[in-house]
Z-matrix of the N, CA and C atoms (Angstrom, degrees):
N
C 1 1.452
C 2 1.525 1 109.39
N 3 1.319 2 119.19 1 116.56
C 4 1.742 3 127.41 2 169.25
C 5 1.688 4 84.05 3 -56.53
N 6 1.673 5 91.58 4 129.81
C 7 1.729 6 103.10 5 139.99
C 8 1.562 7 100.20 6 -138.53
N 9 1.693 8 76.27 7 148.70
C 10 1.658 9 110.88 8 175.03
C 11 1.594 10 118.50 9 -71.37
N 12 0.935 11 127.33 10 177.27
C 13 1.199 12 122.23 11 169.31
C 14 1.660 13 127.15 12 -82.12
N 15 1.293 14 104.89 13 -28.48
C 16 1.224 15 133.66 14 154.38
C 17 1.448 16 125.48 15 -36.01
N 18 1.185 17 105.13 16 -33.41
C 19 1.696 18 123.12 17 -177.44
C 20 1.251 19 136.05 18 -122.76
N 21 1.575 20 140.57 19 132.53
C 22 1.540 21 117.65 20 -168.34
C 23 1.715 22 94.68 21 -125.89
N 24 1.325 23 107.49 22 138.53
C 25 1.162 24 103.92 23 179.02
C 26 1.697 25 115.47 24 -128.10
N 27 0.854 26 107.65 25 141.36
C 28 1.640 27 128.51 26 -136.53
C 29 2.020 28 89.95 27 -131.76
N 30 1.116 29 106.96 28 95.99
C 31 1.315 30 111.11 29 -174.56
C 32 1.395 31 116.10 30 50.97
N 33 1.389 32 115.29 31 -123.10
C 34 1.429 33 115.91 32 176.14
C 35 1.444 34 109.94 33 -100.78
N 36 1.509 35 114.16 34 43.14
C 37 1.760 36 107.40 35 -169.42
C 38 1.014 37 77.48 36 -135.14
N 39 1.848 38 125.49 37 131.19
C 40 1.858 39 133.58 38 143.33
C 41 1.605 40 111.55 39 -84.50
N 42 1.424 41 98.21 40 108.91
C 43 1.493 42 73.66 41 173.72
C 44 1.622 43 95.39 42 -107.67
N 45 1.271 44 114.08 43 157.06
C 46 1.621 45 132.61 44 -175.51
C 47 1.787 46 104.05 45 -72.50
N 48 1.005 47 123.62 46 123.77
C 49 1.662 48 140.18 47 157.15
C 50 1.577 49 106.34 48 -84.18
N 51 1.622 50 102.36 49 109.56
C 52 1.593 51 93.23 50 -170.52
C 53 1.467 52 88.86 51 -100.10
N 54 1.720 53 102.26 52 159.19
C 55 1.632 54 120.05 53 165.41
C 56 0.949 55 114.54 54 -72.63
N 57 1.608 56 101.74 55 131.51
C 58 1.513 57 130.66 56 -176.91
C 59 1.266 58 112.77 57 -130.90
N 60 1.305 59 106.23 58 113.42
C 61 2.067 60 124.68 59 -162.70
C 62 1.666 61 103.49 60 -65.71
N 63 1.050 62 91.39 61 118.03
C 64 1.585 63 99.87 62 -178.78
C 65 1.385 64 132.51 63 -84.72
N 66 1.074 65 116.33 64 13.92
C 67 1.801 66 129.09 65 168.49
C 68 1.520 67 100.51 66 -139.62
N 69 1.243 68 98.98 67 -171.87
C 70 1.250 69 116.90 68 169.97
C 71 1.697 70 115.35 69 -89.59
N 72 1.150 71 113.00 70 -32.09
C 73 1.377 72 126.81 71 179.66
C 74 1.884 73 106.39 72 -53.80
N 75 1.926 74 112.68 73 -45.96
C 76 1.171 75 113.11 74 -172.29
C 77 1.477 76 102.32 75 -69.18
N 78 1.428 77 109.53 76 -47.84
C 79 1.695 78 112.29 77 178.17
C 80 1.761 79 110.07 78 -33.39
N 81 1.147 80 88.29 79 -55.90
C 82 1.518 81 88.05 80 -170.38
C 83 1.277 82 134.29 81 -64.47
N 84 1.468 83 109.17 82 -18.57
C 85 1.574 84 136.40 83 159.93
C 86 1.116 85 103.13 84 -51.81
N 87 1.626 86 126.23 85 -60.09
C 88 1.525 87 125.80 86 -171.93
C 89 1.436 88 120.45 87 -61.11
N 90 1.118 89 114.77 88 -22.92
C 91 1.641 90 136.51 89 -156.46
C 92 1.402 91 81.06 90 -91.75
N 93 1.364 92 134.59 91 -49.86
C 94 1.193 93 134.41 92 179.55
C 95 1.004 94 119.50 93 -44.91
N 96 1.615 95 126.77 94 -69.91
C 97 1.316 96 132.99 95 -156.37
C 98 1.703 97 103.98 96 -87.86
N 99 1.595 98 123.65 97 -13.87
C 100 1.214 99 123.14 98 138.85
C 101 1.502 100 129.54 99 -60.23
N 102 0.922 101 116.63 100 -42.03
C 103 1.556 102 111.29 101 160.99
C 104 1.593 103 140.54 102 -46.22
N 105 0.976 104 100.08 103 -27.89
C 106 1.999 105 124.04 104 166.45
C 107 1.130 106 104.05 105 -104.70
N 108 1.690 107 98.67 106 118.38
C 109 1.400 108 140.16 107 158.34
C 110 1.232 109 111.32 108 -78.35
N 111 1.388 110 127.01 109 -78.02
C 112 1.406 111 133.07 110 -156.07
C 113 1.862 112 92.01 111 -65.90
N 114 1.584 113 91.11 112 154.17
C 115 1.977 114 121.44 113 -169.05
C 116 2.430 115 74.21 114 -62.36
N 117 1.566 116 102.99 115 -61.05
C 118 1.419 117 106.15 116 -144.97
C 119 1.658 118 91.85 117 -67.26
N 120 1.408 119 148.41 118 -51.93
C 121 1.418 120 130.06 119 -177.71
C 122 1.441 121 109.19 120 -52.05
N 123 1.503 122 132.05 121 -45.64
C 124 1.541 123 133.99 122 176.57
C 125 1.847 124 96.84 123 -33.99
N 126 1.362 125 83.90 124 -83.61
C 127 2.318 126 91.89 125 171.38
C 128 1.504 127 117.11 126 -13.96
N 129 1.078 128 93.91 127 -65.81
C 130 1.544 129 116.05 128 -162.23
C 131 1.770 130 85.73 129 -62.42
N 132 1.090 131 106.19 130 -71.37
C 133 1.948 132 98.92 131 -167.07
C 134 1.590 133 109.32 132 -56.32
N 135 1.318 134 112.22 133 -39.84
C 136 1.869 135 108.29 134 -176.01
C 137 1.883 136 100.86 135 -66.54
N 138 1.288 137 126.18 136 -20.64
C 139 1.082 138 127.17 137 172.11
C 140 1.451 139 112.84 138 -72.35
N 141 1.331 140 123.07 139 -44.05
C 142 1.688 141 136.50 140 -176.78
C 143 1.437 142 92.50 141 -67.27
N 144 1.300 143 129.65 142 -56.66
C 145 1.131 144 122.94 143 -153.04
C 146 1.715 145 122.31 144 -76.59
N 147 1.667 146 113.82 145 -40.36
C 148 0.954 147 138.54 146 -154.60
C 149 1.800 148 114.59 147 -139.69
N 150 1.263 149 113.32 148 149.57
C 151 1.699 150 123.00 149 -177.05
C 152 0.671 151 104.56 150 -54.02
N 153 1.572 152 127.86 151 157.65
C 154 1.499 153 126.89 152 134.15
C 155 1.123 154 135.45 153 -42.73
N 156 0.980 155 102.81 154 -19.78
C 157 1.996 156 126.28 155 163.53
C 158 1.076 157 132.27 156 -72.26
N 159 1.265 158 113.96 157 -29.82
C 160 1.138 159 126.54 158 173.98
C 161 1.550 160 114.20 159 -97.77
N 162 1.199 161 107.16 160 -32.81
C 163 1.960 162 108.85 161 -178.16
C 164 1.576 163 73.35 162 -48.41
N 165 1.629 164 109.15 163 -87.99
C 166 1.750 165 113.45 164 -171.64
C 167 1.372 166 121.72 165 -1.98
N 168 1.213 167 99.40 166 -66.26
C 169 1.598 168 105.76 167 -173.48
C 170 1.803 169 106.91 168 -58.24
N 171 1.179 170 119.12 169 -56.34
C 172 1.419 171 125.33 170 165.22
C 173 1.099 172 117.47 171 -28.46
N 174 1.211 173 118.35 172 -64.46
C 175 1.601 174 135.38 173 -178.02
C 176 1.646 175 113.78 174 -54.26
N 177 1.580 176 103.89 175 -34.20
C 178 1.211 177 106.19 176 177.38
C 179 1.399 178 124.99 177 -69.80
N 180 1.511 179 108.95 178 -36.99
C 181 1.309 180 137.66 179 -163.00
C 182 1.750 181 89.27 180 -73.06
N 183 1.106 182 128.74 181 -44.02
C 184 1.581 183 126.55 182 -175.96
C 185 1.917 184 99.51 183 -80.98
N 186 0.967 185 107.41 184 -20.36
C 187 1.824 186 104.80 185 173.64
C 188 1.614 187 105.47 186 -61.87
N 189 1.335 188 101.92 187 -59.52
C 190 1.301 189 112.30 188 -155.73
C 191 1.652 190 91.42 189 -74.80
N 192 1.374 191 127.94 190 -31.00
C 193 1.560 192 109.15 191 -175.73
C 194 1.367 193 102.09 192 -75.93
N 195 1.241 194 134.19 193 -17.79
C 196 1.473 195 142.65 194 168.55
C 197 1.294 196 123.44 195 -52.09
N 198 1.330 197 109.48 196 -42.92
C 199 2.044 198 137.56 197 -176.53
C 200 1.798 199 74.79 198 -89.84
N 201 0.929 200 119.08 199 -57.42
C 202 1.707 201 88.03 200 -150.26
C 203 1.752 202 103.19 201 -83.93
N 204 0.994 203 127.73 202 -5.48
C 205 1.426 204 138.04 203 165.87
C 206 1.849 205 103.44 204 -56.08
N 207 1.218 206 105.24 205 -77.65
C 208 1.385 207 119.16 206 178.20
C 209 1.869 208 116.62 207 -37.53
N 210 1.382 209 104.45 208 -19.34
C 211 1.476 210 96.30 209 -171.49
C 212 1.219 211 137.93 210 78.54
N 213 1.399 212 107.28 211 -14.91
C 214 1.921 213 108.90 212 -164.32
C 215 1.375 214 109.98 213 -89.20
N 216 1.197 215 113.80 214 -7.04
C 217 1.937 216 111.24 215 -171.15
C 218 1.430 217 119.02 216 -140.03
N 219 1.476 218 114.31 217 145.07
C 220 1.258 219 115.58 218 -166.33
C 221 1.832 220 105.34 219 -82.13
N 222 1.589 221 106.88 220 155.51
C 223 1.791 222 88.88 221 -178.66
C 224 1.059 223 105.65 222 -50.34
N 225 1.472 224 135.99 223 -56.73
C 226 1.251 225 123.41 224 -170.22
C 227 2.038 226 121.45 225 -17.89
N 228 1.426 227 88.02 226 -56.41
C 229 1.252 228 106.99 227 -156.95
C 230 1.514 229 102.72 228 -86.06
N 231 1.359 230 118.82 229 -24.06
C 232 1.622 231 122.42 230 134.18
C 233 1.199 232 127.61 231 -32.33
N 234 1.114 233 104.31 232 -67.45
C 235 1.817 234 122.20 233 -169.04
C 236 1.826 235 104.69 234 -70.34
N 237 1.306 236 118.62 235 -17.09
C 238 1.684 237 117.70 236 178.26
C 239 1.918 238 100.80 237 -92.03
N 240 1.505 239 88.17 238 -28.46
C 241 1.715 240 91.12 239 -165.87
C 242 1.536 241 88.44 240 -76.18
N 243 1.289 242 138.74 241 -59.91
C 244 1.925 243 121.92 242 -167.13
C 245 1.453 244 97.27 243 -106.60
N 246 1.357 245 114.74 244 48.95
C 247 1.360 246 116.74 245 162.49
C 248 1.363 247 118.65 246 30.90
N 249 1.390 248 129.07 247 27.76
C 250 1.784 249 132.90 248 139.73
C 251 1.075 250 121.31 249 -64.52
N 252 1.134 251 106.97 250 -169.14
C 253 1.935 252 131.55 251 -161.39
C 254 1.513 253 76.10 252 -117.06
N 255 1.915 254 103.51 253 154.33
C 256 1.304 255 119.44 254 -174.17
C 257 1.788 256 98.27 255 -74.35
N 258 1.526 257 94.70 256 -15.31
C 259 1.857 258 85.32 257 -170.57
C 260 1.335 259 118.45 258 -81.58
N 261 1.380 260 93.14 259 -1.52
C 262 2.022 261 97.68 260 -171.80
C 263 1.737 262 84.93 261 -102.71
N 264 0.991 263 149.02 262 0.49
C 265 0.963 264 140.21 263 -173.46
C 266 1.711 265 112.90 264 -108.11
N 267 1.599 266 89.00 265 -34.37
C 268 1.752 267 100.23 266 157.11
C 269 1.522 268 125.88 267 -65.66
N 270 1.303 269 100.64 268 -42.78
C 271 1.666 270 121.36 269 161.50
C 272 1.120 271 99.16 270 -38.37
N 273 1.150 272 130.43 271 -69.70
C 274 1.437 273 134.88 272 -150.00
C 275 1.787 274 108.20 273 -71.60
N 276 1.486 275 111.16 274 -52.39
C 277 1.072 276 100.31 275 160.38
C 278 1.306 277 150.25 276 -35.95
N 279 1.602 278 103.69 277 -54.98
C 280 1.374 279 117.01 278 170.02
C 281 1.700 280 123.33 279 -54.89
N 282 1.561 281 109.71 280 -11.29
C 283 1.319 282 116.15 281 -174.89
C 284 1.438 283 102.66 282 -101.71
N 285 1.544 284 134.01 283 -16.87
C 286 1.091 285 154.67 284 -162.59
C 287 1.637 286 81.28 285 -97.85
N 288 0.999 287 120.86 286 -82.32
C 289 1.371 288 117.37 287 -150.67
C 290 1.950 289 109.30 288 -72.25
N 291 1.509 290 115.88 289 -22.24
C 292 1.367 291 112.41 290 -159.36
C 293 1.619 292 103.12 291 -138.16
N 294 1.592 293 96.07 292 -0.03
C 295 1.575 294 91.81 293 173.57
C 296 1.263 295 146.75 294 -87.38
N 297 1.683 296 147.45 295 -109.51
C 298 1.656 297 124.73 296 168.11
C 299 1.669 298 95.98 297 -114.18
N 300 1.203 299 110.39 298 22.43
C 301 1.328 300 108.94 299 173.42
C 302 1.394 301 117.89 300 99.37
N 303 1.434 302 120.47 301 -17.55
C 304 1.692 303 126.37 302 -139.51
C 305 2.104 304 96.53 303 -75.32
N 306 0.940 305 95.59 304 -19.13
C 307 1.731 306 90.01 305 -171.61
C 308 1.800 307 107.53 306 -100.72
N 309 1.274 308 103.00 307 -1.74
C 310 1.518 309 116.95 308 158.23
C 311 1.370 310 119.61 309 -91.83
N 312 1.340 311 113.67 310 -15.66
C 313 1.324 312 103.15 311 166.00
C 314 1.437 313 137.13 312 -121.52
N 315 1.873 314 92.96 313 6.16
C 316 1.477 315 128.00 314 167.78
C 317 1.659 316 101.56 315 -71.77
N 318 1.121 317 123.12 316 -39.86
C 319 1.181 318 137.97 317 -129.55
C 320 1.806 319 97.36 318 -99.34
N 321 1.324 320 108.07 319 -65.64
C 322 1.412 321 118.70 320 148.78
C 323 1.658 322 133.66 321 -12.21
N 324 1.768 323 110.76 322 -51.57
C 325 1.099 324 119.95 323 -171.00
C 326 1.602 325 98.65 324 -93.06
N 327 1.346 326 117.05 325 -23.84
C 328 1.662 327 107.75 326 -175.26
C 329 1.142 328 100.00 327 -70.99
């Protein structure tokens, strides 16, 4: 069984190691993106904060956990559909399947 770092597994039990922001600086990031309600301030701050390249890349990274949630397609056929590399799509998996949960419960509310 791959384990992540994320996770300790203790015989046949995983239990999950959740992320815990290690300054005050990360705290305050969170406090942030909890703080915006409205769809248009979220925009507005992922724009202040971050590239256009990177929203993209972000955006992608929740596509592909979306396609690989659903079951119906191989990465390959992932990785042609949001135009990634099979490894960002493996990436993605491994965080889907072994990570702190966050795109399982992102994923849920969309």
């Amino acid at each position: 069984m791959v384990c992540c770092k994320n996770r300790k597994i203790y015989k046949n039990f995983i239990q999950i190691v959740r992320y815990k922001p290690k300054n005050k600086c990360e705290e305050n990031l969170i406090k942030a993106f909890l703080s915006l309600k409205k769809d248009q301030d979220m925009a507005d701050f992922l724009r202040d904060l971050l590239t256009e390249q990177e929203i993209e890349e972000f955006a992608n990274r929740l596509e592909i956990a979306s396609l690989l949630n659903k079951g119906e397609l191989s990465y390959r056929s992932i990785a042609e559909k949001t135009k990634s590399s099979t490894y960002t799509v493996s990436r993605v998996a491994q965080w889907v399947k072994r990570g702190c949960e966050g795109y399982k419960k992102v994923l849920k509310k969309l």
